[in-house]
N, C-alpha and C positions, 0 to 999 in steps of 0.2 A: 447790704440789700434788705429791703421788708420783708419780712414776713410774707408769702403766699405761694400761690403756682404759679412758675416761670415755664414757657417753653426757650431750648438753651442750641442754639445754631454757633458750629466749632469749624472754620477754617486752618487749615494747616498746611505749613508748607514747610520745602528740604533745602529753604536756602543755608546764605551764610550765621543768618541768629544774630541777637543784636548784646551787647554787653551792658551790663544793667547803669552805667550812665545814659546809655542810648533810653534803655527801656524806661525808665524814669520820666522820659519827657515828651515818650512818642506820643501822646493826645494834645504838644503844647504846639499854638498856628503858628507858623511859619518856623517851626525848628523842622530840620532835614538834614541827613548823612548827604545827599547827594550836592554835587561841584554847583559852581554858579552856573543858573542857566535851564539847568536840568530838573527845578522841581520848585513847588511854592512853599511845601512842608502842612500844605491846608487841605488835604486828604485824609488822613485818622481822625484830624481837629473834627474835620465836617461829618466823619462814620460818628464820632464820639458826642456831639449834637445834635446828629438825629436820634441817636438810641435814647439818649435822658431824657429831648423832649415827649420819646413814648412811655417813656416812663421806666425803662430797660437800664442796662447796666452792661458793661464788656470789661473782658479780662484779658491782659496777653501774659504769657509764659513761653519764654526765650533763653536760647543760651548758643552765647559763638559755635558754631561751626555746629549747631545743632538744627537749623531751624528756627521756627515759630509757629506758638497755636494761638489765634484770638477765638473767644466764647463770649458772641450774644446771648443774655437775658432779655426775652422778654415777657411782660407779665402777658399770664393766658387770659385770652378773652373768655372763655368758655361760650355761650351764646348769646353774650350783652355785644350787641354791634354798637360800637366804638363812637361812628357819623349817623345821623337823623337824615333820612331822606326825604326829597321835597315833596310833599304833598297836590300832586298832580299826575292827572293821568298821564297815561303813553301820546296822545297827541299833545300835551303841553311840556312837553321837556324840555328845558331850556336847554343850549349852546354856549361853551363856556370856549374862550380861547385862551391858551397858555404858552405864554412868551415865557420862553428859559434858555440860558443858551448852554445851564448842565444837564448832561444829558440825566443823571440820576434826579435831579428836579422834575425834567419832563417824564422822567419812568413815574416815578415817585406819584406828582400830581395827579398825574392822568389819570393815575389809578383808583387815586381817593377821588377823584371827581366821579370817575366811574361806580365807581361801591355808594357816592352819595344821590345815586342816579340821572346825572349830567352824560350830554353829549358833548366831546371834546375835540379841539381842533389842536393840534401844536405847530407851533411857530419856535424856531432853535433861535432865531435874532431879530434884532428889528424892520429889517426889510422882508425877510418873510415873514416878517408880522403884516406888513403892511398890505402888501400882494395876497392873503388870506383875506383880511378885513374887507378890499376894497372886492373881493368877489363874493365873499360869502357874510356882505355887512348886514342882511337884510334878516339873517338867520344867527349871529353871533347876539347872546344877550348879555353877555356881560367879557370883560378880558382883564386876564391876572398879567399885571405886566411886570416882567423882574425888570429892578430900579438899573444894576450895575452889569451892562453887558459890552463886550465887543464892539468898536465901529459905533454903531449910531446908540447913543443911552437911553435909559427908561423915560428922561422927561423929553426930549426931542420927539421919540416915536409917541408920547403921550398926547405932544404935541400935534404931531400929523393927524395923529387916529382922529383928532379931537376937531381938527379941520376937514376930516372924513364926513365926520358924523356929531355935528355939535351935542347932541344927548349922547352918546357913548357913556356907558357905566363902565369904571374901572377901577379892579384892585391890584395897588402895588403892592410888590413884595418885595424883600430884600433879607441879606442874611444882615445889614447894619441894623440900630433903630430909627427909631422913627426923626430922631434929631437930623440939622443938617436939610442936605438934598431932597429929601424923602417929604420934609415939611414943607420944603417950596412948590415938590410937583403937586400936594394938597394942596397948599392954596391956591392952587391954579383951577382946581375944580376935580380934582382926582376923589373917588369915592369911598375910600379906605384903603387902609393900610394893613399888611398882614407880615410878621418878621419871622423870616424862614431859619432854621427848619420848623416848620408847624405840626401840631397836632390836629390830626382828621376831624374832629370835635369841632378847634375852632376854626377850620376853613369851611368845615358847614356853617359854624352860625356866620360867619364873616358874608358870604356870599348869599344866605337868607336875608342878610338885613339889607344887603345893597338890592338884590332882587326884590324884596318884600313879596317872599312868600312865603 
């Protein structure tokens, strides 16, 4: 770790503990103790993702039949706020809608949209994405749309919105890059790109430059 001041958040727990070929690879995707069926192995991968992109660090210590304790690092803000709020009064607040269909994205999001002074809608899929936008389109200024969900995908709903409301401003988001799927729903007229897990930093300027404000 660098050098500075970390605040340090320690979960623990009395299960069975894992044996250090376990622990060795528990931040790698799609590795998992559990049977076919029962798990993707892309839960620590995605804890272990978001902490580095904040700039954090995590630790497990484990042993069979003992348990396990993971310890977040993360660096202390002290009172440099993180995100840049948008430079508009209380009657100009823009309306951001956030299509996610994990739930820790929508916690996640909302929040940094909230701290960057957005009002937020959330939509879990793309049909309540849709059923949102078509009632509250007149008040949504811009929509984060995640690219890989359930049932209907980010370029289909990207699609409809876009049949909604031909000016619709849209940022897709995805945990892939930008390669691929992500570049086709751009050229279709999508208005950036943002690859999750993000930093509150750059989902502020992301959604500055598409707003232009």
């Amino acid at each position: 770790p660098k050098r500075g001041d970390y605040v340090a958040v320690s979960v623990r727990d009395t299960g069975v503990g894992m044996d250090r070929q376990t622990l060795d690879r528990v931040f790698e995707p799609f590795f998992t103790t559990k049977g076919p069926g029962r798990g993707t192995g892309l839960g620590l991968a995605s804890v272990y993702g978001i902490v580095k992109s904040h700039g954090g660090y995590i630790d497990v210590t484990s042993e069979k039949g003992a348990g396990a304790t993971f310890t977040i690092y993360f660096p202390a803000a002290g009172a440099k706020d993180p995100g840049e709020r948008p430079d508009c009064s209380p009657g100009d607040i823009h309306t951001i809608l956030l299509v996610d269909d994990e739930a820790v994205i929508q916690e996640i999001g909302e929040e940094m949209l909230k701290r960057l002074g957005y009002k937020v809608l959330v939509a879990e899929d793309g049909e309540e994405a849709l059923v949102l936008y078509r009632d509250k389109r007149h008040e949504v200024d811009l929509v984060i749309l995640d690219m890989i969900m359930p049932g209907m995908g980010g370029g289909d709903v990207y699609d409809r919105l876009k049949a909604i409301n031909p000016d619709i401003r849209v940022l897709l988001s995805s945990g892939y890059n930008i390669d691929g799927e992500a570049s086709v729903i751009l050229e279709r007229g999508c208005d950036g790109f943002i690859q999750k897990p993000f930093k509150i930093s750059d989902l502020a300027q992301k959604v500055k430059e598409i707003l232009r404000i």
